[in-house]
Steps between C-alpha positions, in 0.01 A plus 500: 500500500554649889795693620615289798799608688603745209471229210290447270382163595478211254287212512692145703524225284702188589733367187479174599122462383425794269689604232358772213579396184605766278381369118433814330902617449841361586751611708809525291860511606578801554206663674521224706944591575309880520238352779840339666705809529287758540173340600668458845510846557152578436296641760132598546436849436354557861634302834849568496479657805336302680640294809302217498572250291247310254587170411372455139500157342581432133284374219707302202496540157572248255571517158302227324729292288533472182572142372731293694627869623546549933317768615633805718335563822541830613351558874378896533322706789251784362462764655276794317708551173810427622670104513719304707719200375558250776662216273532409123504095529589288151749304357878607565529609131233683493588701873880545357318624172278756705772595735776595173267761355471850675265706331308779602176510653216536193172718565418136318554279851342788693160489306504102464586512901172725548261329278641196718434686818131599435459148364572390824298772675202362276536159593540521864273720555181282333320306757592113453178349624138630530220376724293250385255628757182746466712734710785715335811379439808618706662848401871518447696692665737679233783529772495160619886462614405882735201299651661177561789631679221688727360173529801318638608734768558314784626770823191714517619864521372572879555158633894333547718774288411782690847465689683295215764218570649706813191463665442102392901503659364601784242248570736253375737514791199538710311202380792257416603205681889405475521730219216323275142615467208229513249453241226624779634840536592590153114709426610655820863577407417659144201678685225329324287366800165514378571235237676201711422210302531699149836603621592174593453369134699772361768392714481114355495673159853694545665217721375288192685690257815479705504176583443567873314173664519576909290758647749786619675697255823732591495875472683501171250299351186682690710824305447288143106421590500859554637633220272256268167613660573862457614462149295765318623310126204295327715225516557468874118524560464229234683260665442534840136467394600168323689382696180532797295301307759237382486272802724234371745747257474311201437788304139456413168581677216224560154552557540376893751769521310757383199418765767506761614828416127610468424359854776690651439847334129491614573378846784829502167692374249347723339405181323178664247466188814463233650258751174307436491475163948517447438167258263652274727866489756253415387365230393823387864654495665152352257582206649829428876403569487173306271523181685226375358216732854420625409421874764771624621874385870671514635807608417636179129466513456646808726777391285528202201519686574732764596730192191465328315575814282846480503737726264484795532837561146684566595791270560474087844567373374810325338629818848445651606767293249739585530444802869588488438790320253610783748479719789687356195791347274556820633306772832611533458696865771769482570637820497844564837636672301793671405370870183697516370473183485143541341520852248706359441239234456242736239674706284571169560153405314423867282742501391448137452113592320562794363785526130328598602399800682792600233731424301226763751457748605900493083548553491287751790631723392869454196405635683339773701793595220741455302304787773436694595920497121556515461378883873523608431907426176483667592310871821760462243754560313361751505493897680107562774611242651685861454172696572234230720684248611412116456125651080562463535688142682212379220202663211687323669594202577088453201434619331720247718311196387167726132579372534603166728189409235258697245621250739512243667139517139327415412634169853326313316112602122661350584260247147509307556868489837470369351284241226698381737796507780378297233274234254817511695799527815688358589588857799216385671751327633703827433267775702163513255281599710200429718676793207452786641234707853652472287839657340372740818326648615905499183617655545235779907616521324882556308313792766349647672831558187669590428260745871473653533876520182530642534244770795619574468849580216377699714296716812644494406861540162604563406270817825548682435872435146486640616314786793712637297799384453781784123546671522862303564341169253200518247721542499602167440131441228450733254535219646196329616233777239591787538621798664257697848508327678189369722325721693215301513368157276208575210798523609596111456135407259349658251780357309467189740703303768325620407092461305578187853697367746151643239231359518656153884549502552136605248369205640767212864361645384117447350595148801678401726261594334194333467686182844537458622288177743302714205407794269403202630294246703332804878614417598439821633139644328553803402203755178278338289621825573887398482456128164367519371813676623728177461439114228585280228393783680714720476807297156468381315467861737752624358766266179386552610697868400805359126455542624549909695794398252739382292401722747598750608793313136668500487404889878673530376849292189528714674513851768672369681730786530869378218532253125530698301626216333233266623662189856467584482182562559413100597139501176370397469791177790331396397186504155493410480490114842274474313281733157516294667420201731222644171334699277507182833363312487155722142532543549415078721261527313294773230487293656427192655235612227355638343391211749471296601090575648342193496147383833349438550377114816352479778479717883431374775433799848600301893484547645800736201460776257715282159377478263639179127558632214521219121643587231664408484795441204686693206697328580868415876452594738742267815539491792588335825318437786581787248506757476319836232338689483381889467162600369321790396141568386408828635166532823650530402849680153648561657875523766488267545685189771438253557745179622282128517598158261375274638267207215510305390780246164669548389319149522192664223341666648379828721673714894328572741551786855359480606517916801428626542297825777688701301566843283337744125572359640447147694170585127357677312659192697281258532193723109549541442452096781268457368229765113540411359187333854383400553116386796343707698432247484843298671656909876511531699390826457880544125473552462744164362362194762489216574785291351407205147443677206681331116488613238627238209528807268607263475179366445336894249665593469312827791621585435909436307478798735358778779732365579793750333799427689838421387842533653779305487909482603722294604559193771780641686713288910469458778633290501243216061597433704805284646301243205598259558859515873423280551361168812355583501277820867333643391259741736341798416268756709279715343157602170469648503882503425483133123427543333825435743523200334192387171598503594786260664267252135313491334772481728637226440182329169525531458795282741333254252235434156714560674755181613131334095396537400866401726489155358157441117588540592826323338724787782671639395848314146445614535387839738774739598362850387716818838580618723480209855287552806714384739261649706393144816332663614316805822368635502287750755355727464254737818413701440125738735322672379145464392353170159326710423932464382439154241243550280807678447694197590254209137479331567895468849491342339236273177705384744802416702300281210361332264818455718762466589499147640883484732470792323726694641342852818455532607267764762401670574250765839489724536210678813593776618142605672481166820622489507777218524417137893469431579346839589127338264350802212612316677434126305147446187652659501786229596227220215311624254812532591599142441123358184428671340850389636460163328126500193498713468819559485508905775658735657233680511714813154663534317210303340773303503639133670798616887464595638516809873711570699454731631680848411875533370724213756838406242770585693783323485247202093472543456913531733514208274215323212729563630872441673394169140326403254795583685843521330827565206279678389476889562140596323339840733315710323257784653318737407268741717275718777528758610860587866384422464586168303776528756781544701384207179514208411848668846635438522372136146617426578868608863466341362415147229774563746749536732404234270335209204599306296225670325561811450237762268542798580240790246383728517236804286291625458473861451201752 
């Protein structure tokens, strides 16, 4: 039993098809006058308070007869150990009989009430049917009344009630036409729009039930639809729900209905694959309402299966309560009254979650500031500080920072040094190296200032000085300038100094610009002719500027005007070994690359514009699972370079990309694979193959050779290469961002079967792996939008529910065009998940062994999941996908750091 609302809820049974038969005792007179008087006033022990009424439905009793005697039926609710009496039906004698005698209430009728009760409990509570599948049979939900009346709610709590009936009053008198609202505008009205056409049946169902036939209903009668749809009571739900599916309102349910209630909950979905295949879900669902073969089912079987439903939730009933006691023992945040005692809390909190890159960033701006003091002290003290001012301090002391951050900015994008570093080293312990790109965007923010104040002064300040300086005073500059004295600013620019100093300010400018976020991934509705001159393309030749830059740069520091000497000219000592190390970097990459091409193996085009690339995998290439490689192929660009996960796990023996096509040199990549060597008939009107199209080209081997050939680089170290260093690992990806996730559920499962091989062969005491794999349990989450998402990975989901006998992945998949489980447009969907599964074993959704829920998951639920199942250890968190999330999973992982015994390290991955 579940406390719902207060009570102490009792299983619904209709009296019109099942009645208990009490055989073992009868019910004599008098405790049935007791049950009559006093039975009304009986109450459960708990609930009284509550304000939300539970409408329990009775059971009957009857008294088997004895001879030609009529029975009694007495009709009860149970609730815990207390009873009910609705009615006492028999013959008039036999009422009049009951209804003389007042005695009192017996401790006898109390204990023959309870062993009643938990008779009941006992009964309903068995599950009525197992599968006659391999698979396991459905689990019962013990509170099945609690989880039906979740199931049936039909205003979803952020969508139409937010402002009640006032509000749908409102819209109403807006929306209305001679003081009746159309059909058309009802979703709109109630503030439902995403769900037109569902809405629209709901409407038929409630004008059915009135008797309503046109297609405009009054306000007073909008006010009754309103009041039925929000109608929290089990009852309400029921009905409406009925009433949906009951096309022609004769009280029973046909198989044609059913589909047509199936096809219109998948369309509201964007479930196109159940929309296929409504008749056989059908038929599925009239086999569990009508057992009997009757052709149709009633109210009561629907009622009775929605009851015996079990919960979908992804987190036991038993965990539930852990994780309530969690909540109320460790996570309870009391908030401290004292002002600064809580700011000082909060700065630990940040400086105790980030105290790597502050230690960085505070490094890196004391050097900074040292430099920039160093030469703003030393011109201070020097002869053109009387001619110039603080205007010259402040262009070399920028300029000085200028330097130091032009060296600086290239060592973030070593990324083979990175790699070896963070593989190789423990330097990963106090430098972030998953925070490099996020650094050098700061580095290149340090030269954007440096350059601005620099340029600047120059302008601003120390020309016009020079130039309206007296003969007396520019003779201190004579050393610097020459003797014949500068006579406009055209002399300043036109010089080596000066056009070397413009170029470069113009091309850091464009590079800047076009590596701003909004410039390249094209946020911006600008004109077709403009857009096409930013974007990815835009960014990457852009950058590829820099080559000119410090080229320039060297030219600038070696005319510079106030330094003569060679060894104060220092721009080229602080470039030199940054520029080494950078050249011999690409000087690597060139010539890895170069012999590096890769045959093709298989190529698979799938739903969502994602393309799945199989090859080779090249001699001597290691790497480990969250890694990335470069691509190019030179049918689509000879000079570009493109960075994707790998899929595949480094025990495979092929390497696997999963790209998404959502610019121009991905779009032409995929089009490139889709159109090559394609049958007419296998190419939509969209000039694509279809989605289901699969080529093994290992088995065509004239056709490995006219495939385009890819080059690749890399393997380059990211966030998600850590996961082996935890024992715990909580995985989260959104969409196609989940790929380097997936390649550490492979390679996860790869050990699963290597130790299932080892136990088998009996060498796993003999034979010790190189790098030993502490990684003991993963969750992961994968959040999609569409259900096509699920194709991309599906052999995956598959081989973990096969092979992975001792649960040590746990996955699950959100799919977020389903309206959450409870909102009754997904109610038939979850029956039909939970039948399928129970049957065949396959999610209806995700077409895969592993089931699919539905809209967003809770992620203080998951942490709670996670802290409750592994306390006092250091869990991994990963995530890869769009940075909307990200802020959100960073919060709750330092939040349950703080206040648990579990310790969860976040990391990002970067695009």
């Amino acid at each position: 039993m579940q406390k719902v609302g207060g009570y102490e809820e009792a299983v619904v049974y209709r009296s019109k098809k099942v009645e208990n038969e009490v055989t073992e005792t009868q019910v004599q007179n008098r405790e049935a006058q007791e049950m009559k008087n006093q039975g009304s006033q009986l109450q459960a022990d708990e609930g009284l308070g509550s304000s939300r009424p539970i409408a329990f439905k009775s059971a009957r009793f009857k008294e088997e007869p004895k001879g030609n005697d009529p029975y009694i039926e007495i009709t009860v609710d149970v609730a815990d150990d207390s009873a009910l009496v609705q009615s006492i039906k028999g013959t008039p004698d036999q009422e009049a009989a009951l209804l003389a005698k007042r005695p009192s209430f017996s401790s006898q009728l109390s204990s023959r009430l309870r062993r009643v009760s938990r008779e009941l409990k006992s009964s309903f509570s068995s599950s009525p049917r197992k599968s006659t599948s391999d698979n396991k049979g459905v689990k019962h939900c013990p509170s099945g009344t609690a989880q039906a009346l979740v199931g049936l709610r039909f205003m979803h709590n952020n969508v139409g009630n937010n402002d009640g009936w006032s509000g749908v009053e409102a819209r109403f008198d807006q929306l209305s036409v001679d003081g009746t609202l159309p059909r058309s505008c009802f979703c709109k009205c109630i503030g439902m729009t995403d769900s037109i056409e569902f809405m629209g049946e709901l409407y038929d169902a409630l004008a059915r039930r009135r008797g309503i036939t046109s297609s405009t209903i009054t306000k007073d009668e909008l006010h009754e639809f309103w009041k039925q749809i929000t109608d929290t009571s089990f009852d309400a739900r029921l009905q409406t729900f009925f009433d949906m599916v009951d096309k022609d309102a004769d009280g029973r349910l046909t198989q044609d209905e059913i589909k047509e209630i199936i096809t219109l909950s998948a369309s509201a979905n964007k479930l196109t694959k159940i929309v296929e295949s409504a008749d056989e879900y059908a038929a599925l669902i009239m086999e569990e309402l009508d057992p009997s073969n009757l052709g149709y089912a009633e109210m009561y079987n629907v009622e009775m299966l929605l009851v015996r439903l079990p919960n979908d939730s992804a987190f036991s009933a038993t965990e539930s309560k852990d994780l309530r006691s969690l909540i109320s023992d460790r996570l309870l945040l009391t908030k401290d009254g004292n002002l600064m005692r809580r700011g000082y809390s909060r700065i630990g909190y940040f400086i105790h979650d980030n105290w790597r890159r502050l230690w960085v960033l505070c490094l890196w701006l004391l050097i900074c500031a040292g430099l920039f003091l160093w030469k703003f002290f030393e011109y201070k003290h020097k002869a053109v500080f009387d001619v110039m001012g603080y205007c010259v301090c402040i262009a070399k002391g920028s300029a000085e920072t200028l330097k130091y951050n032009m060296a600086l900015i290239l060592l973030p994008v070593c990324r083979n040094t990175i790699t070896w570093l963070r593989s190789r080293t423990h330097l990963g312990l106090i430098i972030p190296f998953d925070d490099n790109v996020n650094f050098h965007k700061v580095v290149a923010t340090g030269i954007a200032i440096g350059a601005g104040l620099h340029v600047g002064a120059h302008l601003s300040c120390d020309f016009p000085r020079l130039l309206h300086s007296t003969d007396k005073e520019y003779d201190r500059m004579e050393h610097y300038y020459g003797h014949h004295r500068p006579n406009d600013y055209w002399w300043f620019v036109s010089s080596t100094e000066g056009w070397t100093g413009m170029t470069m300010l113009v091309l850091m400018t464009v590079a800047f610009i076009l590596a701003n976020p909004w410039f390249r991934q094209n946020r911006f509705n600008l004109p077709r002719m403009i857009k096409r001159l930013t974007g990815y393309n835009a960014f990457w030749f852009s950058h590829h500027l820099f080559v000119i830059v410090y080229v320039l740069l060297i030219i600038h520091g070696t005319f510079i005007y106030l330094s003569k000497e060679w060894y104060a000219k220092t721009t080229w000592m602080y470039l030199a070994i940054p520029m080494v190390l950078y050249g011999i970097e690409r000087l690597i990459r060139a010539f890895r690359s170069g012999y590096r091409t890769v045959k093709s193996l298989k190529v698979a085009v799938y739903p969502g514009n994602v393309i799945s690339l199989q090859f080779t995998k090249p001699c001597r290439f290691k790497y480990t699972s969250g890694q990335y490689i470069f691509v190019n192929c030179s049918k689509v660009s000879p000079f570009e370079w493109h960075p994707f996960s790998l899929t595949s796990a480094p025990g495979d023996d092929h390497l696997s990309l999963h790209i998404r096509a959502a610019g121009d040199w991905t779009s032409q990549l995929k089009a490139l694979f889709c159109r090559f060597d394609q049958p007419a008939a296998e190419i939509n009107h969209s000039g694509l193959p279809r989605e289901d199209l699969s080529q093994d080209l290992s088995q065509q081997s004239h056709n490995v050779h006219r495939m385009p050939k890819l080059l690749i680089d890399g393997p380059y170290g990211a966030p998600a290469q850590d996961y082996t260093q935890y024992d715990i690992v909580l995985l989260v990806g959104l969409g196609i961002g989940a790929t380097p996730l997936i390649s550490i559920i492979k390679d996860v499962l790869y050990h699963i079967k290597q130790k299932k091989e080892n136990n088998a062969e009996g060498t796993e005491s003999r034979k010790k792996p190189h790098n030993l794999f502490n990684t003991t349990r993963v969750y992961f989450y994968w959040v999609t939008r569409e259900e096509g998402s699920f194709e991309w990975f599906k052999n995956m989901m598959n081989e973990v529910a096969e092979n992975d006998a001792e649960q040590v992945i746990e996955v699950h998949n959100y799919c977020t065009s389903v309206y959450e489980e409870g909102d009754a447009r997904s109610a038939l969907i979850t029956m039909l998940q939970t039948f399928q599964h129970a049957k065949n074993g396959v999610d209806v959704v995700s077409g895969t062994r592993i089931r699919t829920h539905f809209a967003r998951p809770n992620w203080r639920n998951v942490f709670e999941h996670v802290a409750v199942n592994h306390p006092s250890k250091r869990v991994g968190v990963f995530y890869s996908g769009a940075r909307s999330l990200f802020p959100e999973l960073r919060q709750l992982s330092h939040e349950f750091s703080r206040e648990t015994a579990t310790k969860f390290d976040f990391h990002k991955e970067n695009f």
